[in-house]
PyMOL Python script that loads the backbone (N, CA, C, O; Angstrom):
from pymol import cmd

cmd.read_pdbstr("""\
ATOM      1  N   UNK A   1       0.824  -1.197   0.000  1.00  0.00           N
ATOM      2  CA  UNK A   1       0.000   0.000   0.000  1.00  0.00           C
ATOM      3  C   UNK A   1       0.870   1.264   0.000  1.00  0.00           C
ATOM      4  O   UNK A   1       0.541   2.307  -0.564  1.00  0.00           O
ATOM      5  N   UNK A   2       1.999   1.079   0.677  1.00  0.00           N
ATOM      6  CA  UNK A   2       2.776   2.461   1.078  1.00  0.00           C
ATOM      7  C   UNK A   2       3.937   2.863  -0.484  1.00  0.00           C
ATOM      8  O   UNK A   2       4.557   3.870  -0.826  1.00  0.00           O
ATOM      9  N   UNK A   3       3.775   1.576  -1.031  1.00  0.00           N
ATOM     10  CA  UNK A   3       5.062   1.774  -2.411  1.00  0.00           C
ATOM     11  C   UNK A   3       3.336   2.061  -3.842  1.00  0.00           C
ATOM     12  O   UNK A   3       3.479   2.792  -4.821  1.00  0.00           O
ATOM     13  N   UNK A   4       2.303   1.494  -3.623  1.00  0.00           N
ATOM     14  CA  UNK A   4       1.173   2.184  -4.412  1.00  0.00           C
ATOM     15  C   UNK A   4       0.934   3.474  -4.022  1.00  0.00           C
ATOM     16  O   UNK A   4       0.200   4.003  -4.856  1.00  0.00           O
ATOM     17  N   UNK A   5       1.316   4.462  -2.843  1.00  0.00           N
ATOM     18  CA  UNK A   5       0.858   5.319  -2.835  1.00  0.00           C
ATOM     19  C   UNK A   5       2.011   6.348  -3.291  1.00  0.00           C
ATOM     20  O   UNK A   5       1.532   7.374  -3.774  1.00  0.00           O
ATOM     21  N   UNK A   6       3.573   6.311  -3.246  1.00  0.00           N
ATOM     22  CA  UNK A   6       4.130   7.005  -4.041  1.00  0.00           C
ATOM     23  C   UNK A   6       4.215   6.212  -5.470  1.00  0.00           C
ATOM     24  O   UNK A   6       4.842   6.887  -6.286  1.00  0.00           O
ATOM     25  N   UNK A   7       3.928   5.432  -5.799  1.00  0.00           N
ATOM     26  CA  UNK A   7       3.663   5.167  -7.511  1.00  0.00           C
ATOM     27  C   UNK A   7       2.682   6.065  -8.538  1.00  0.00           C
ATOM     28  O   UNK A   7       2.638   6.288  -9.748  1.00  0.00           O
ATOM     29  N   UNK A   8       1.813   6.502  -7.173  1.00  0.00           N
ATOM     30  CA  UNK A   8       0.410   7.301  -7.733  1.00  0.00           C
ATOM     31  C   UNK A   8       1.118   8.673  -7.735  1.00  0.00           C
ATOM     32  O   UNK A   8       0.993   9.358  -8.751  1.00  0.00           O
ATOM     33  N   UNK A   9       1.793   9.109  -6.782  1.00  0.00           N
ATOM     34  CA  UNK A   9       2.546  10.391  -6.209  1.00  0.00           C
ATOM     35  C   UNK A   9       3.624  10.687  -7.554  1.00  0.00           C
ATOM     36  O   UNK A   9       3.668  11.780  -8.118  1.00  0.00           O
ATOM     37  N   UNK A  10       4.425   9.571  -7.924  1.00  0.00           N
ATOM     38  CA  UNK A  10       5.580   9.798  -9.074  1.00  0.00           C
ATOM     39  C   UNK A  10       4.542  10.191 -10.252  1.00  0.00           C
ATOM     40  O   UNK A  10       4.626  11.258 -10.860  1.00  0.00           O
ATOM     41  N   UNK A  11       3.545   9.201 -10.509  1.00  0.00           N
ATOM     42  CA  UNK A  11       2.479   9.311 -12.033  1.00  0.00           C
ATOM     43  C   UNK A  11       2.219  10.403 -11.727  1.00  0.00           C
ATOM     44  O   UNK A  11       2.961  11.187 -12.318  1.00  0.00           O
ATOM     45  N   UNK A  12       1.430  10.950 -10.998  1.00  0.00           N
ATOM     46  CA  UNK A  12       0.974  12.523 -11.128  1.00  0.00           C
ATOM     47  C   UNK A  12       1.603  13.503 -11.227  1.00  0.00           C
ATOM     48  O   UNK A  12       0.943  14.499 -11.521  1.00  0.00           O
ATOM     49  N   UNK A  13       2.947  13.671 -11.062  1.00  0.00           N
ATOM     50  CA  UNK A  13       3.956  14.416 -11.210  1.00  0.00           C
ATOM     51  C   UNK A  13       4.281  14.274 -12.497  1.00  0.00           C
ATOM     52  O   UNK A  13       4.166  15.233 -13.259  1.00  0.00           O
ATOM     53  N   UNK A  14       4.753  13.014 -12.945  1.00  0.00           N
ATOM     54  CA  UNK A  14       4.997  13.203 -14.236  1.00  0.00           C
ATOM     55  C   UNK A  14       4.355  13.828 -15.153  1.00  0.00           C
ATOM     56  O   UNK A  14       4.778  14.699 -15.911  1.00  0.00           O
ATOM     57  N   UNK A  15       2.727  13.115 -15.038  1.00  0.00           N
ATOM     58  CA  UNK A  15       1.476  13.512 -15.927  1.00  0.00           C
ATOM     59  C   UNK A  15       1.970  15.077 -15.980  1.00  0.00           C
ATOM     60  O   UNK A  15       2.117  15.576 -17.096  1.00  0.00           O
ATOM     61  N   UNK A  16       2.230  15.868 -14.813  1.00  0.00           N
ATOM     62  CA  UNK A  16       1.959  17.609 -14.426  1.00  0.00           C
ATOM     63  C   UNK A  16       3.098  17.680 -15.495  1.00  0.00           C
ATOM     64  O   UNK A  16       2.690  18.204 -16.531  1.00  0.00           O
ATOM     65  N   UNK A  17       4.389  17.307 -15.537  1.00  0.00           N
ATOM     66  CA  UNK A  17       5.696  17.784 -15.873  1.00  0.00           C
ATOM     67  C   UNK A  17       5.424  17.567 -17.512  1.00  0.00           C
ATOM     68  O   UNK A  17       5.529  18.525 -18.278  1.00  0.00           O
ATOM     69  N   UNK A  18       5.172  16.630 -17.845  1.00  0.00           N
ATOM     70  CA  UNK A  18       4.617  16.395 -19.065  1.00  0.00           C
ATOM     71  C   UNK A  18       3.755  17.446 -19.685  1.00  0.00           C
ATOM     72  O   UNK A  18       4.105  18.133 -20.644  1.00  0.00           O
ATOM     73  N   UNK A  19       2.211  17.551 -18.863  1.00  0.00           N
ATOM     74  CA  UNK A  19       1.198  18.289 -19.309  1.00  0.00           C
ATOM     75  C   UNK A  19       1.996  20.026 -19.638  1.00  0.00           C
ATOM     76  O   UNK A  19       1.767  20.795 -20.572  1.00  0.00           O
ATOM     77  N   UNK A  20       2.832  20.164 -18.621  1.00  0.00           N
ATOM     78  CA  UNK A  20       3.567  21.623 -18.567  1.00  0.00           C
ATOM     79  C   UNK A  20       4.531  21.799 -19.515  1.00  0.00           C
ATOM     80  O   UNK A  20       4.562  22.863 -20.134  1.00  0.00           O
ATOM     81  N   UNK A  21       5.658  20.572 -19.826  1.00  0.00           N
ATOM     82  CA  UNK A  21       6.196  20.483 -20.849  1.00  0.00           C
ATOM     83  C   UNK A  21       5.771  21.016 -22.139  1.00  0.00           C
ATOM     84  O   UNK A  21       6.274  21.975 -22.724  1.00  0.00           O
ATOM     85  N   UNK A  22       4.506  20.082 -22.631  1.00  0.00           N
ATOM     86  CA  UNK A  22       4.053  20.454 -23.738  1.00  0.00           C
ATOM     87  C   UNK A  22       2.964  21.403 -24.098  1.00  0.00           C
ATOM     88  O   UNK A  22       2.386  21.554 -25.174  1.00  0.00           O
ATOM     89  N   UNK A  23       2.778  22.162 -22.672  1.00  0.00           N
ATOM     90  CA  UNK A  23       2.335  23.703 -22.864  1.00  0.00           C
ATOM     91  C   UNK A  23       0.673  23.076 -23.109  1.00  0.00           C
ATOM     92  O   UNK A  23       0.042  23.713 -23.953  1.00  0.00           O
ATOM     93  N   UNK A  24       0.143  22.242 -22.644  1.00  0.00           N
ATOM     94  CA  UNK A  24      -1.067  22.120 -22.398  1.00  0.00           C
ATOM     95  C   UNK A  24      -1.655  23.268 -21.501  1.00  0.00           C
ATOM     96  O   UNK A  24      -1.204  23.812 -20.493  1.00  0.00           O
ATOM     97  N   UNK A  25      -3.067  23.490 -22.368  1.00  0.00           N
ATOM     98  CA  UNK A  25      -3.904  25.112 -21.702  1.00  0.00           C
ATOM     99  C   UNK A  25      -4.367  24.441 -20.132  1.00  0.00           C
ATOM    100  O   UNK A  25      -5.060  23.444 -19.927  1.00  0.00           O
ATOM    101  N   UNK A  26      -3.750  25.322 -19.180  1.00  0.00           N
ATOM    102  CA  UNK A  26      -4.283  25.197 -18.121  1.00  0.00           C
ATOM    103  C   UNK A  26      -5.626  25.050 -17.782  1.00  0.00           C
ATOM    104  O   UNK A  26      -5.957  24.156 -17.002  1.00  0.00           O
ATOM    105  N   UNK A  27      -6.763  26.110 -18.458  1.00  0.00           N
ATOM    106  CA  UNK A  27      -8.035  25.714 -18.165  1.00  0.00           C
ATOM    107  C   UNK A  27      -8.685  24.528 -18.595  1.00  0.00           C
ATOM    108  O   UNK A  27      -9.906  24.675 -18.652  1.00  0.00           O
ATOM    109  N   UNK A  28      -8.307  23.487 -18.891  1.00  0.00           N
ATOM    110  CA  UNK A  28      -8.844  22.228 -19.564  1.00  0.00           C
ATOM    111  C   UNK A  28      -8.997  21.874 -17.734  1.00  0.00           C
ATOM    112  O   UNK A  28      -8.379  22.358 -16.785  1.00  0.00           O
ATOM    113  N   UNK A  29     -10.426  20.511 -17.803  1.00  0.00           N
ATOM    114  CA  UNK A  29     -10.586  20.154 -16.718  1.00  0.00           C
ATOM    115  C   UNK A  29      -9.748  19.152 -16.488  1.00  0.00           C
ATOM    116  O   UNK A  29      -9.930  18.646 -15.381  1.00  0.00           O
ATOM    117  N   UNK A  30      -8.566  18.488 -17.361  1.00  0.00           N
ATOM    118  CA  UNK A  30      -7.807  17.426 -16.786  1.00  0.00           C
ATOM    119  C   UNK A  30      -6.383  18.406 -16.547  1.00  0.00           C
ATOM    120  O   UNK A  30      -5.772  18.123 -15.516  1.00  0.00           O
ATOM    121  N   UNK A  31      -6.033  19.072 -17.047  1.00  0.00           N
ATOM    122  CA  UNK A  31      -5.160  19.769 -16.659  1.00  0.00           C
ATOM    123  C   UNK A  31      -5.319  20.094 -14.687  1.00  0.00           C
ATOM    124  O   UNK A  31      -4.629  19.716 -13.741  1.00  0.00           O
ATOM    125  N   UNK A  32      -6.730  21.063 -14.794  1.00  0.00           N
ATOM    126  CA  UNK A  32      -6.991  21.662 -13.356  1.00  0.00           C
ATOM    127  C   UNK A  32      -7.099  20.181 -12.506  1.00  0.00           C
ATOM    128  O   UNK A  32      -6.525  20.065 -11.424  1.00  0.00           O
ATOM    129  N   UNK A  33      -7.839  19.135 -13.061  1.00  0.00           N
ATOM    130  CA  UNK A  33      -7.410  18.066 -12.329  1.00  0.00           C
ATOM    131  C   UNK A  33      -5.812  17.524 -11.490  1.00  0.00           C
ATOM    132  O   UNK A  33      -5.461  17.382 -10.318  1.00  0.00           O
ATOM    133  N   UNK A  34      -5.251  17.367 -12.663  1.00  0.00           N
ATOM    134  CA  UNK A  34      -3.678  17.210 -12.113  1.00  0.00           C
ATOM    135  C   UNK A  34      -3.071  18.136 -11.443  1.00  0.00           C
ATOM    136  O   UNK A  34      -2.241  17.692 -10.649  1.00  0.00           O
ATOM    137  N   UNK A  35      -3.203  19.486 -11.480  1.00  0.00           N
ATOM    138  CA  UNK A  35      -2.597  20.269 -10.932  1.00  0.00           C
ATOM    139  C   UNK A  35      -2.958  20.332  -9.898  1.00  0.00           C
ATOM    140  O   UNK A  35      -1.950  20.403  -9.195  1.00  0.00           O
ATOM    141  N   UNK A  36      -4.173  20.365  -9.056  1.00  0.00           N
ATOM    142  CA  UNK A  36      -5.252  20.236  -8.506  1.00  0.00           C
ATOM    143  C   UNK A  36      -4.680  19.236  -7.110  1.00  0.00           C
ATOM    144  O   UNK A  36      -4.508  19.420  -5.905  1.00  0.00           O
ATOM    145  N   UNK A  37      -4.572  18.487  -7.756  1.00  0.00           N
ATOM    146  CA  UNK A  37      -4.000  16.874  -7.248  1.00  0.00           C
ATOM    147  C   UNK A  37      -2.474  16.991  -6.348  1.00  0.00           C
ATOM    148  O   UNK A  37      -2.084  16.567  -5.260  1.00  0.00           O
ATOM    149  N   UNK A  38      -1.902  17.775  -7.411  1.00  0.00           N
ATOM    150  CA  UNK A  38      -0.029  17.311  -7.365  1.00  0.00           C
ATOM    151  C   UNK A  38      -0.140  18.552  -6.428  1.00  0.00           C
ATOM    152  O   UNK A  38       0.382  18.117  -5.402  1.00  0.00           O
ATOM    153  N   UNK A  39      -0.639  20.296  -6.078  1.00  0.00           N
ATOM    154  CA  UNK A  39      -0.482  21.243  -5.728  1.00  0.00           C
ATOM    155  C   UNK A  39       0.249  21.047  -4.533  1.00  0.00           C
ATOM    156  O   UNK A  39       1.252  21.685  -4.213  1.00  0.00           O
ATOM    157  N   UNK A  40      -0.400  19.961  -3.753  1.00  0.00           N
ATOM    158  CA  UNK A  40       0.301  19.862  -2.403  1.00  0.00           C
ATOM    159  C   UNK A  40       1.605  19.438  -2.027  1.00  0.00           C
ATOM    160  O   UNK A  40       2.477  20.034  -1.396  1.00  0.00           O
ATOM    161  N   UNK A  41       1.580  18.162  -2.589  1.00  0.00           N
ATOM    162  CA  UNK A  41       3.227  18.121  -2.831  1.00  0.00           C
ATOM    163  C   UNK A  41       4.366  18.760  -4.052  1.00  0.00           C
ATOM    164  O   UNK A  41       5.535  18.403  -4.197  1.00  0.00           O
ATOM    165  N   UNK A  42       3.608  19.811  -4.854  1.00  0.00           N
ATOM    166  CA  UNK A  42       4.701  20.204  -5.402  1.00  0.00           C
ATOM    167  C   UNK A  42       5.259  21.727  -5.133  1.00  0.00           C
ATOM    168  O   UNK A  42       6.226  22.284  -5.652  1.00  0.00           O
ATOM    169  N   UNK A  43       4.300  22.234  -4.119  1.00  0.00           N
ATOM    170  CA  UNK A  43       4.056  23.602  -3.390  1.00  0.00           C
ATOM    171  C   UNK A  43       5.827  24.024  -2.349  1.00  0.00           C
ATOM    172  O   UNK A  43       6.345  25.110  -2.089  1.00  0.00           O
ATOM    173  N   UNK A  44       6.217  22.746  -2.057  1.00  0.00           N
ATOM    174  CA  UNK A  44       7.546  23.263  -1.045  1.00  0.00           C
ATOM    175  C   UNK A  44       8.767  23.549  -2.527  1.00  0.00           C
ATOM    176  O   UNK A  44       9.936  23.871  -2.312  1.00  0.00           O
ATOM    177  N   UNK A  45       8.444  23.439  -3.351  1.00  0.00           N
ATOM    178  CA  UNK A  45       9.618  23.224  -4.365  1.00  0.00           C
ATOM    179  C   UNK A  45       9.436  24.249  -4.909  1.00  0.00           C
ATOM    180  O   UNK A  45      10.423  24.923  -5.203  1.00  0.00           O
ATOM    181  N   UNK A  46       7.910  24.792  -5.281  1.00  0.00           N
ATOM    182  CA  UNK A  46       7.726  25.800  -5.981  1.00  0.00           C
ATOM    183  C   UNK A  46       8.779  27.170  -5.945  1.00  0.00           C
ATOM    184  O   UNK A  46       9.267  27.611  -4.904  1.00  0.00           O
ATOM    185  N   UNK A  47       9.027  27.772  -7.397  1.00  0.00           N
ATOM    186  CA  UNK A  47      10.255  29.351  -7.203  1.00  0.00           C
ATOM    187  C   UNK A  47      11.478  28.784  -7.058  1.00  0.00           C
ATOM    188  O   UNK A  47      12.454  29.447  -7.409  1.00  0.00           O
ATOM    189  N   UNK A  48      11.645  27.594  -6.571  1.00  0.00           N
ATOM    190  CA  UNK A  48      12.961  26.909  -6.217  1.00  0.00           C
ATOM    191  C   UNK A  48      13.568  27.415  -7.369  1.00  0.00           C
ATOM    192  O   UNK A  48      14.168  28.490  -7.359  1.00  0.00           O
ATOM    193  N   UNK A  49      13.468  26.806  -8.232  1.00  0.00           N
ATOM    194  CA  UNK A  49      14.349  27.170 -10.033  1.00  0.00           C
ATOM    195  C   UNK A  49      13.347  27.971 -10.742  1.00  0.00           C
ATOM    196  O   UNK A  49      12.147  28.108 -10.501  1.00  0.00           O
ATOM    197  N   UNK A  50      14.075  28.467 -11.656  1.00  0.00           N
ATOM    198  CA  UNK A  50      13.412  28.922 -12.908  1.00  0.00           C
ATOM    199  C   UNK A  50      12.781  27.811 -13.873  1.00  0.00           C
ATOM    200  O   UNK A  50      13.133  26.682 -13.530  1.00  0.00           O
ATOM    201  N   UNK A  51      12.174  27.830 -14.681  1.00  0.00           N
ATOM    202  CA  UNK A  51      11.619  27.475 -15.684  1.00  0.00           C
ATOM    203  C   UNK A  51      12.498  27.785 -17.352  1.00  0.00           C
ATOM    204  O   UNK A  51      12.722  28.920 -17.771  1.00  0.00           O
ATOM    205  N   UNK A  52      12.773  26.872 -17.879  1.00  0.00           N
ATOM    206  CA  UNK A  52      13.597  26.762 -18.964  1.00  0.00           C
ATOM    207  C   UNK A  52      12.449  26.325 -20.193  1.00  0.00           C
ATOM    208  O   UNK A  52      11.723  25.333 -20.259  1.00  0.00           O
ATOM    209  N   UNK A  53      12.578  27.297 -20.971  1.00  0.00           N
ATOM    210  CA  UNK A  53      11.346  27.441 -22.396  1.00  0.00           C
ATOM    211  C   UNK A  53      12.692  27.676 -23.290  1.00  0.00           C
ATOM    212  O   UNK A  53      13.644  28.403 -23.004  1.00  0.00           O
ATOM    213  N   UNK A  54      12.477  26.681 -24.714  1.00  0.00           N
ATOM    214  CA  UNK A  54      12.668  26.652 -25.370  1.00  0.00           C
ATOM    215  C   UNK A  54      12.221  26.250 -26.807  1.00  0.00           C
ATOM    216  O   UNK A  54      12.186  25.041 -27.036  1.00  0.00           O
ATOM    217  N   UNK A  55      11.864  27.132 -27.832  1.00  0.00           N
ATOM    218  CA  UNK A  55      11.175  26.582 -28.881  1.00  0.00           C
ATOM    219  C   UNK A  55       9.456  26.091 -28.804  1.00  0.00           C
ATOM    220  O   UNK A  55       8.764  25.392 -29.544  1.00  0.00           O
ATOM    221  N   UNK A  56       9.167  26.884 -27.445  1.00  0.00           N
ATOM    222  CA  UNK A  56       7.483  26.450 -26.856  1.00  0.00           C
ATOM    223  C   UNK A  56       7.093  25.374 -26.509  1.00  0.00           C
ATOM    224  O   UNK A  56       5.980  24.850 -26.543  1.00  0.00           O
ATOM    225  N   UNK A  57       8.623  24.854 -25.960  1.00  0.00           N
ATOM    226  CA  UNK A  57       8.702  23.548 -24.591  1.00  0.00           C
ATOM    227  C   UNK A  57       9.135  24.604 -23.430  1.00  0.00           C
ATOM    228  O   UNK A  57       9.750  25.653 -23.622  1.00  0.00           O
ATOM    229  N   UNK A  58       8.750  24.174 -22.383  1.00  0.00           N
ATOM    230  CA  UNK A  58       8.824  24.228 -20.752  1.00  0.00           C
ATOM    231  C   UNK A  58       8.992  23.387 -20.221  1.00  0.00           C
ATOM    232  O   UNK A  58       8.114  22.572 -19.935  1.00  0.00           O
ATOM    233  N   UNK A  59      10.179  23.305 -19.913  1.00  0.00           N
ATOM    234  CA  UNK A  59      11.069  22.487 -18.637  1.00  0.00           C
ATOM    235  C   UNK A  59      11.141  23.146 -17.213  1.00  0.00           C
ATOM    236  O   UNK A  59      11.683  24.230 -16.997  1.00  0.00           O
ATOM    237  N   UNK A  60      10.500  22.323 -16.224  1.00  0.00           N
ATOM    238  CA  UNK A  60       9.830  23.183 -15.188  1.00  0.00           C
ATOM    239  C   UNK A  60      10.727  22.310 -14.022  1.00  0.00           C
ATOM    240  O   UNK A  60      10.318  21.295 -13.458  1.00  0.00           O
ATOM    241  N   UNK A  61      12.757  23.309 -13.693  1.00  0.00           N
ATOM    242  CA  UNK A  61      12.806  22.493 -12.694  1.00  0.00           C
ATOM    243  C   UNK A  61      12.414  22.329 -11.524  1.00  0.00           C
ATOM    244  O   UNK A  61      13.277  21.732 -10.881  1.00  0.00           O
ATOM    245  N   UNK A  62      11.399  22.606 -10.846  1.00  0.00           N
ATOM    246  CA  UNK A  62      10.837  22.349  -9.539  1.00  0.00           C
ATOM    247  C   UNK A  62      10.298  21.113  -9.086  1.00  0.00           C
ATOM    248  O   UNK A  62      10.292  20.634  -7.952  1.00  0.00           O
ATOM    249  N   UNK A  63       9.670  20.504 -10.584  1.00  0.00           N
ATOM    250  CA  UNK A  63       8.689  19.565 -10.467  1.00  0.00           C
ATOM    251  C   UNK A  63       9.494  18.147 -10.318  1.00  0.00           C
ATOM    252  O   UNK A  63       9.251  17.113  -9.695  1.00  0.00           O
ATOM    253  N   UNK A  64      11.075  18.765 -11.581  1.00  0.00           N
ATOM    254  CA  UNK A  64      12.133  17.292 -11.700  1.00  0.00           C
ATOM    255  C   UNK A  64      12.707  17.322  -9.724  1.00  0.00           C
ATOM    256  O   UNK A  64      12.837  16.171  -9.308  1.00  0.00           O
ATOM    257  N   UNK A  65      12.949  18.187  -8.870  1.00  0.00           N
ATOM    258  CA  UNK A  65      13.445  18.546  -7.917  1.00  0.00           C
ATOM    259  C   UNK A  65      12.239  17.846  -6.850  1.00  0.00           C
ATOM    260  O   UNK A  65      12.525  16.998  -6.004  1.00  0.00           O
ATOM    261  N   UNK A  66      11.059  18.304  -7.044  1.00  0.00           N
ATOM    262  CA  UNK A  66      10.177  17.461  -6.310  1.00  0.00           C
ATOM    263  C   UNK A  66      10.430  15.844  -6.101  1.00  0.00           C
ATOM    264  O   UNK A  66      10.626  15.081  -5.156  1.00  0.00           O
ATOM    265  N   UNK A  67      10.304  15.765  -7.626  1.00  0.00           N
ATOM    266  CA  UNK A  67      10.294  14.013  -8.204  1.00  0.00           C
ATOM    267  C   UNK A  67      11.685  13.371  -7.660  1.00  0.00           C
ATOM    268  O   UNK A  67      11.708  12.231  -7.195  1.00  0.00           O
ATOM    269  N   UNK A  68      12.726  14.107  -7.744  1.00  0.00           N
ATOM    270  CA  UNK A  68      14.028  13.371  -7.035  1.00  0.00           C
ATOM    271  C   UNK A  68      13.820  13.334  -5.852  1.00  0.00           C
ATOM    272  O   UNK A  68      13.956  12.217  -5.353  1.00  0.00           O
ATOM    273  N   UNK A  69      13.384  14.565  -4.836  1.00  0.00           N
ATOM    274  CA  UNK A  69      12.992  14.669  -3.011  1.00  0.00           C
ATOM    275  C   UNK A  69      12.129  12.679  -2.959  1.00  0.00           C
ATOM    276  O   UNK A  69      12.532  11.642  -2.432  1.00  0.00           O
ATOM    277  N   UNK A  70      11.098  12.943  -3.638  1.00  0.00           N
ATOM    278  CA  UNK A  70       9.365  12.021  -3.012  1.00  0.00           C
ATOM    279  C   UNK A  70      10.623  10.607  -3.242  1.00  0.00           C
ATOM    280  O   UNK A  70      10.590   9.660  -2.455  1.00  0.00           O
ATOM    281  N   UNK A  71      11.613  10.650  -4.338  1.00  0.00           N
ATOM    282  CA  UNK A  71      12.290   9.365  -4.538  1.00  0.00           C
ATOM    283  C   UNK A  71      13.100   9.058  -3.584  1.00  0.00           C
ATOM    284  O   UNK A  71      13.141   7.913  -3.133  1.00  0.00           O
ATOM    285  N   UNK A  72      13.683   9.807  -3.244  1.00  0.00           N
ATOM    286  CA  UNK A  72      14.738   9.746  -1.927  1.00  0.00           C
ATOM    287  C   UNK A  72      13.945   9.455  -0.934  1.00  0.00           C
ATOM    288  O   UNK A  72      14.123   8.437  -0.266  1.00  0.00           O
ATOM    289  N   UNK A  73      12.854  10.399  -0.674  1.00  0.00           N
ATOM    290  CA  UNK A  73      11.853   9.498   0.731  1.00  0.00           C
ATOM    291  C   UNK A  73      11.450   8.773   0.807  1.00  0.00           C
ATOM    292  O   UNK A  73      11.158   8.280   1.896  1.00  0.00           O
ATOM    293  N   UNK A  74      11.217   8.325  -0.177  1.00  0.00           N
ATOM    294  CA  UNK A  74       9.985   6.833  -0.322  1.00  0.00           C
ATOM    295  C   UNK A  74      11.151   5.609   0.227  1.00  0.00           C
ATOM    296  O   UNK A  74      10.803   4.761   1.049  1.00  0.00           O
ATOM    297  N   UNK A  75      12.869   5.661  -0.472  1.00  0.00           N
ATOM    298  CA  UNK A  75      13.726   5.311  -0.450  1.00  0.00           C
ATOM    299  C   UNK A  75      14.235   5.203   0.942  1.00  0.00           C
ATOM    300  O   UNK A  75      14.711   4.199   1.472  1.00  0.00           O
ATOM    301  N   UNK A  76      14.043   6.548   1.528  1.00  0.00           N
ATOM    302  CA  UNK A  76      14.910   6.484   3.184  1.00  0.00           C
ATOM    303  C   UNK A  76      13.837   5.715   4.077  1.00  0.00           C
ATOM    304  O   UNK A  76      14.229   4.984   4.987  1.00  0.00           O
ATOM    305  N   UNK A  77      12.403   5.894   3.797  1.00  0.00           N
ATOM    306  CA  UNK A  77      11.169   4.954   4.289  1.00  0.00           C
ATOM    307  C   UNK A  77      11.404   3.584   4.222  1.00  0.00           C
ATOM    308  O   UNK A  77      11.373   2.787   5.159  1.00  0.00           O
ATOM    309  N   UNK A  78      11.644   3.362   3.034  1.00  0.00           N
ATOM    310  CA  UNK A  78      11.589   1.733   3.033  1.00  0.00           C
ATOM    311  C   UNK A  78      12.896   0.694   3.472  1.00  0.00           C
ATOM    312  O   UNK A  78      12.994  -0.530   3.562  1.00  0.00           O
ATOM    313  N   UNK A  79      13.652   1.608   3.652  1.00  0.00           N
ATOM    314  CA  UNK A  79      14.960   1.550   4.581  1.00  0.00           C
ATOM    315  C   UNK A  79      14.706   1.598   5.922  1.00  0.00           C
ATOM    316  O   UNK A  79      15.172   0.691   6.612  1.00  0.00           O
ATOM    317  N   UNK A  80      13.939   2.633   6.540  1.00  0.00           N
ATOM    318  CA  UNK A  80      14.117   2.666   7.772  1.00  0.00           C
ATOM    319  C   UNK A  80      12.742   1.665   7.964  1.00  0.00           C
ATOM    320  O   UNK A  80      12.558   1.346   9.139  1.00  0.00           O
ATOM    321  N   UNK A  81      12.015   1.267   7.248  1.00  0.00           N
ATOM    322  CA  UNK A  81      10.704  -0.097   7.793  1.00  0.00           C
ATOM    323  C   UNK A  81      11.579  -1.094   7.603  1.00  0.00           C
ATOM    324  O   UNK A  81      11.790  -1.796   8.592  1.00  0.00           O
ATOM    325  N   UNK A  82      12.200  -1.380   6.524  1.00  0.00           N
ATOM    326  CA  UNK A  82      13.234  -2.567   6.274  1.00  0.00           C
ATOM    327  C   UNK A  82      14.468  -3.155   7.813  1.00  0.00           C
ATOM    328  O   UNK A  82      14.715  -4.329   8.089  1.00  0.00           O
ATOM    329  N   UNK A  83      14.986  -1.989   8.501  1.00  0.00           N
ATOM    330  CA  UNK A  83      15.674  -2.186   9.105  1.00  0.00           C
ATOM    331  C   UNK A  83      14.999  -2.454  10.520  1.00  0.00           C
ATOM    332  O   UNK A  83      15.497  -3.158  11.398  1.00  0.00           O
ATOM    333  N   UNK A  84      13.272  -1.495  10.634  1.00  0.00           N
ATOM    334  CA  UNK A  84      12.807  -2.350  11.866  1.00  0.00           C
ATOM    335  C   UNK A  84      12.185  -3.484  11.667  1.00  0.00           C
ATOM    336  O   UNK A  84      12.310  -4.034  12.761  1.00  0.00           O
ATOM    337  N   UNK A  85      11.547  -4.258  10.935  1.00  0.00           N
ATOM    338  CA  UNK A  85      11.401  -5.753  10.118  1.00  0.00           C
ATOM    339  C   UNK A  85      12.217  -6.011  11.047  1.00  0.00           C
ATOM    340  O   UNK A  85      11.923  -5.696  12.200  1.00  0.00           O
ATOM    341  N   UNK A  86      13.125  -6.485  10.827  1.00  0.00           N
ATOM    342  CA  UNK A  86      14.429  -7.391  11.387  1.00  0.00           C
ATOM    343  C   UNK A  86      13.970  -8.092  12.350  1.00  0.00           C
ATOM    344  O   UNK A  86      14.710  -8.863  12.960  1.00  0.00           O
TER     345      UNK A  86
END
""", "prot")
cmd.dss("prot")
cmd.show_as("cartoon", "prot")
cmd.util.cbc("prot")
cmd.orient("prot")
C-alpha cells in the first residue's frame, strides 16, 4: 500500500511535468485536475528554479526537484521499515 501510494505520487507528477512540458492550456478540466492533485506536494519546491522554455517547450525544474525529493523518501522509508522488520 505504502510503495502504491508514491507510484500514484511519481504518475501525477509526471502527468503535471509532461502536461507543462508540452504547454497544455491550463483551463482544460484534466489539466486543473492534475494540478489540482499534485499542488500539495509540489508547493515546497515551488520558485525553487526557474523554468527553462525553449522553442514552446517548458522544462519546469521544480517539479524534476520534487520528483528526485518524493524518490529519496519513499527510499529512506523503506529503509528505515526494512531495518525495523528485522
Amino acid at each position: 500500500m505504502f510503495d502504491l501510494a508514491f507510484g500514484l505520487l511519481y504518475t501525477l507528477l509526471v502527468i503535471r511535468l509532461l502536461l507543462v512540458f508540452f504547454a497544455a492550456r491550463p483551463e482544460t478540466p484534466f489539466f486543473r485536475l492534475i494540478h489540482d492533485a499534485t499542488e500539495p506536494f509540489y508547493r515546497p519546491f515551488e520558485g525553487l528554479f526557474g523554468t527553462t522554455t525553449w522553442n514552446g517547450w517548458h522544462l519546469e525544474w521544480p517539479l524534476l526537484v520534487a520528483l528526485g525529493v518524493y524518490v529519496l523518501l519513499h527510499g529512506a522509508i523503506r529503509g528505515v521499515l526494512s531495518v525495523l522488520a528485522r
